[in-house]
N, C-alpha and C positions, 0 to 999 in steps of 0.2 A: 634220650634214654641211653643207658650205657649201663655196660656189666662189671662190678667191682670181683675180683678174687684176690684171695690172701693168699701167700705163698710163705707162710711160717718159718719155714728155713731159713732162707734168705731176705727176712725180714724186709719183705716186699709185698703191695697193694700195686697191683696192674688193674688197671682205669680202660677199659675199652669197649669197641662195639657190643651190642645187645645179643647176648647167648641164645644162641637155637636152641639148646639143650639144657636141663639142670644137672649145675656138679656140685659136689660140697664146696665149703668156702665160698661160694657165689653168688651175690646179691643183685638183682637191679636197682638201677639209680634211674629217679627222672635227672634232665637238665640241670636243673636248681643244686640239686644235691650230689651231682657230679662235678660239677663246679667247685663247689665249695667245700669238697673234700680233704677230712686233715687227718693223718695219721699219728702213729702213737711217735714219741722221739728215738731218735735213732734208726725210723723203717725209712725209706724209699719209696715214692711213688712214679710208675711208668704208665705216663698215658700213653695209649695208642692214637692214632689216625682213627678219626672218627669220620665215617661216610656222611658228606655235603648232606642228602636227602637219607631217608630212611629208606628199606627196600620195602620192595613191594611184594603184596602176598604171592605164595609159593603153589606148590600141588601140596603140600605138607598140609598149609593152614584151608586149603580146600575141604582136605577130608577131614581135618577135625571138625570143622564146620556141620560137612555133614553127618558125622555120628554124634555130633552135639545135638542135631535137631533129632535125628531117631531116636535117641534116648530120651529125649523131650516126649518125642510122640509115643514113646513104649509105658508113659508114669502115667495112672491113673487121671482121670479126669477133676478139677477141684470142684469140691461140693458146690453146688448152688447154693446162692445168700437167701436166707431165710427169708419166708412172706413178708413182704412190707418194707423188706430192709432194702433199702437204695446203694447203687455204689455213689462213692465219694466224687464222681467227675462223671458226665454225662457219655463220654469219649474212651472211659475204662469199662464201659460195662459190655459183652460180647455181644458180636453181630449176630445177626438173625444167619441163622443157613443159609446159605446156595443152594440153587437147585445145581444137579450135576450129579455125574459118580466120585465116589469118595474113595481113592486108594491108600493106604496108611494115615501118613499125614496130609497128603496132598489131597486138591480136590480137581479136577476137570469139569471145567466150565465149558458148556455147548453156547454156539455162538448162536445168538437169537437169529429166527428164522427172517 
């Protein structure tokens, strides 16, 4: 993955590592399409140093994570499929309850005695 930005001015596309943050002008590219990237005639392309491995999640992508699942567990629950009606795969249809106490999302499961 790699971050493309235009630089209009200076009729330049900088090619480099994948943005922490959105800016205007600024696309992600996978591989493929980093690669084989072509600009218009007359601009200049600067790739950067692109990092061997990819980095590894942050504190950042931690708590998106988790206000991605609160927000999950804050939206109404989806209607039950009508009498009769099946789900499509034996494996999509939801598990039966736990016994345990239920906090928000989460559930606490008591270890059998």
């Amino acid at each position: 993955m790699a971050t493309l930005t235009y630089v209009y001015a200076d009729s330049t596309a900088v090619l480099g590592p994948l943005a922490t943050y959105a800016e205007p002008h600024c696309y992600d590219l996978c591989e493929q399409h980093a690669d084989t990237l072509t600009v218009p005639r007359g601009w200049e392309v600067l790739r950067l140093a692109m990092p061997a491995t990819p980095p590894g999640p942050g504190p950042d992508d931690l708590l998106a994570l988790a206000n991605a699942v609160r927000e999950a567990a804050a939206r109404p629950a989806a209607a039950e499929p009508a009498q009769g009606r099946r789900a499509a795969h034996p494996a999509l249809e939801a598990p039966a309850p736990a016994e345990g106490t239920r906090r928000g999302h989460l559930r606490v499961l008591r270890e059998p005695s």
